[in-house]
C-alpha positions in Angstrom: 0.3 -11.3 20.0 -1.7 -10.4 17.0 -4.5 -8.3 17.8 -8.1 -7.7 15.8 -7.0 -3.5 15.9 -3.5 -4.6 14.0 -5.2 -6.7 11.3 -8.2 -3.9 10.3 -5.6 -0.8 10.6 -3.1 -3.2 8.5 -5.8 -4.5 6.0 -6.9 -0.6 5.6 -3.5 0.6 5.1 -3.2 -1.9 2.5 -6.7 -1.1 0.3 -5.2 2.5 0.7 -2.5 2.2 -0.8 -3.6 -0.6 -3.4 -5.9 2.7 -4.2 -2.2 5.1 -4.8 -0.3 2.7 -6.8 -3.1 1.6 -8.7 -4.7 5.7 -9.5 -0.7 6.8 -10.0 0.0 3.1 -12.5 -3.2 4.2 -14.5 -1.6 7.5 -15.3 0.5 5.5 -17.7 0.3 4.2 -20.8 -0.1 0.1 -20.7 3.4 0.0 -22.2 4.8 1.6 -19.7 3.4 -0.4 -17.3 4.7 -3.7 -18.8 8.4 -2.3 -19.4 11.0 -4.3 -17.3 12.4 -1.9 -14.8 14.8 -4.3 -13.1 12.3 -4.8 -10.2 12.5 -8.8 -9.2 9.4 -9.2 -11.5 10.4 -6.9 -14.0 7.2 -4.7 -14.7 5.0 -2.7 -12.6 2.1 -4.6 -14.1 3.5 -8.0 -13.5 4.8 -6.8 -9.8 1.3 -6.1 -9.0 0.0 -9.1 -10.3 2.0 -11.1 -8.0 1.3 -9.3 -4.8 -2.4 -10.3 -6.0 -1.5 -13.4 -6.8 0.4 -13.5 -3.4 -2.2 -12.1 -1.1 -5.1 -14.8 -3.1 -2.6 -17.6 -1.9 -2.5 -16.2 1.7 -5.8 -15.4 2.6 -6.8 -19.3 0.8 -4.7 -20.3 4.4 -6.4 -17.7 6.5 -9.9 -17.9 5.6 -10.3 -21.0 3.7 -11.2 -19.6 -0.2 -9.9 -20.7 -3.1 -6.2 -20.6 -3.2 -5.0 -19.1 -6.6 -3.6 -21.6 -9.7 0.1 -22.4 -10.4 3.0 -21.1 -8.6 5.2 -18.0 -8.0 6.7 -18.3 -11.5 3.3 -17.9 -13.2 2.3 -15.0 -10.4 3.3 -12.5 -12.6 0.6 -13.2 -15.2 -2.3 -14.5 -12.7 -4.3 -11.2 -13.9 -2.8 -10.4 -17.2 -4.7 -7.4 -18.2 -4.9 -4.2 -16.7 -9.1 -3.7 -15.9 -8.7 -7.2 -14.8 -6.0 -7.1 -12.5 -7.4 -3.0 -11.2 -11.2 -5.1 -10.6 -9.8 -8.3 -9.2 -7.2 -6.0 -6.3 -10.6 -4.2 -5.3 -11.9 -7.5 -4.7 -9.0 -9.2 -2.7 -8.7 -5.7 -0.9 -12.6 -6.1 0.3 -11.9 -9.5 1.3 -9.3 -8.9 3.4 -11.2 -5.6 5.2 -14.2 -8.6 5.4 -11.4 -11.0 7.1 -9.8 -8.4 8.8 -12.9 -7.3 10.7 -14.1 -10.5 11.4 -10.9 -11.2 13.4 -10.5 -12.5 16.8 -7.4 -12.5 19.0 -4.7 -15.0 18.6 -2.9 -17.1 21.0 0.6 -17.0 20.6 1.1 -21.0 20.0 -1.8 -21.0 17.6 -0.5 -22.7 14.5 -1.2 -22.4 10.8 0.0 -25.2 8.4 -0.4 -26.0 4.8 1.7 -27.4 1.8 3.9 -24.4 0.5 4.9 -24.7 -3.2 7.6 -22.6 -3.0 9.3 -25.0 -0.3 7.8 -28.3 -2.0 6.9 -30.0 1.6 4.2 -29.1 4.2 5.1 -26.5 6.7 3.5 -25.2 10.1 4.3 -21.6 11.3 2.6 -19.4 14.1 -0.3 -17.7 12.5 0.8 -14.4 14.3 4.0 -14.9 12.2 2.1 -15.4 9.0 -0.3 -12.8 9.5 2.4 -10.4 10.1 4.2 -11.9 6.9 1.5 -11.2 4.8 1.0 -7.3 5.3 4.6 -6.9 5.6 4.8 -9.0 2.1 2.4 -6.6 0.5 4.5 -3.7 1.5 7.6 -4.8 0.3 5.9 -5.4 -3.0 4.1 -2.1 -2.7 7.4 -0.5 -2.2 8.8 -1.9 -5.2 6.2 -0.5 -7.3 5.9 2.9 -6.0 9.9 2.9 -6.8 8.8 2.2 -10.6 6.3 4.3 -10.9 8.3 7.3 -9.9 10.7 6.0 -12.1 8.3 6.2 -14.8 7.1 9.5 -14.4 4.0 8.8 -12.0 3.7 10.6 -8.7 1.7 8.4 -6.1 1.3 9.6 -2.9 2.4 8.9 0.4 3.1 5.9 1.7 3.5 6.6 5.3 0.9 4.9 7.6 0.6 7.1 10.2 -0.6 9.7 7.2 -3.3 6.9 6.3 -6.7 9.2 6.6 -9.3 8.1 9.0 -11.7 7.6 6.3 -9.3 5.4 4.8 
């Protein structure tokens, strides 16, 4: 069962480290933050852009907002510049704290449907499983980008939640 103490420790986790990889990315020059690194969407920029891009799309199903234009394969540009992308993640990250503390428990067979463009057909999934898909989504991501930016010569810091500060 998804509980309302998961959801705010998971949404705080995730504006805290949004925070690291987003301080430690603008350490670096924008070139190096649009270089492909080999990373399944290439750049650190355009990684990040996605995982916005992904978490807009996700909270559209959990809270009802706007869900975010085109599809995955346009994800990568959905906020193409830097101040942009840094002022629109603030925003997601304080709409999913504002979600995240106005959530209530969840009964297991409560179900979450929508059309998934990725799939092309409608689908219908327990919301615990979704919920739990989209923080684990953005850490996956997250991880990805920390791996570039120590590639690149950026030095975020830690990434282990049981570290995340109280005040976080």
């Amino acid at each position: 069962m998804i509980g309302p103490d998961y959801v705010r420790t998971m949404a705080r986790y995730n504006r805290w480290q949004n925070q690291i990889l987003f301080s430690a990315a603008g350490t670096l020059s924008h070139e190096d933050r649009i270089t492909d690194r080999g990373a399944f969407f290439g750049s650190i920029q355009a990684t990040l852009s996605h995982l916005l891009w992904g978490d807009t799309m996700w909270m559209s199903r959990f809270d009802g907002g706007d869900a975010p234009a085109g599809g995955i394969a346009g994800s990568t540009v959905f906020a193409p510049d830097w101040d942009g992308l840094k002022a629109a993640r603030a925003e997601m990250d304080a709409r999913i704290l504002r979600w995240a503390d106005a959530f209530q428990p969840v009964a297991p067979d409560t179900m979450l449907s929508w059309h998934s463009g990725a799939l092309g057909r409608d689908v219908e999934k327990p919301l615990a499983l979704c919920i739990t898909h989209f923080f684990n989504h953005q850490t996956h991501h997250r991880g990805q980008v920390h791996a570039m930016l120590t590639s690149a010569g950026a030095r975020p810091d830690d990434t282990d939640l049981f570290m995340m500060p109280d005040a976080a």
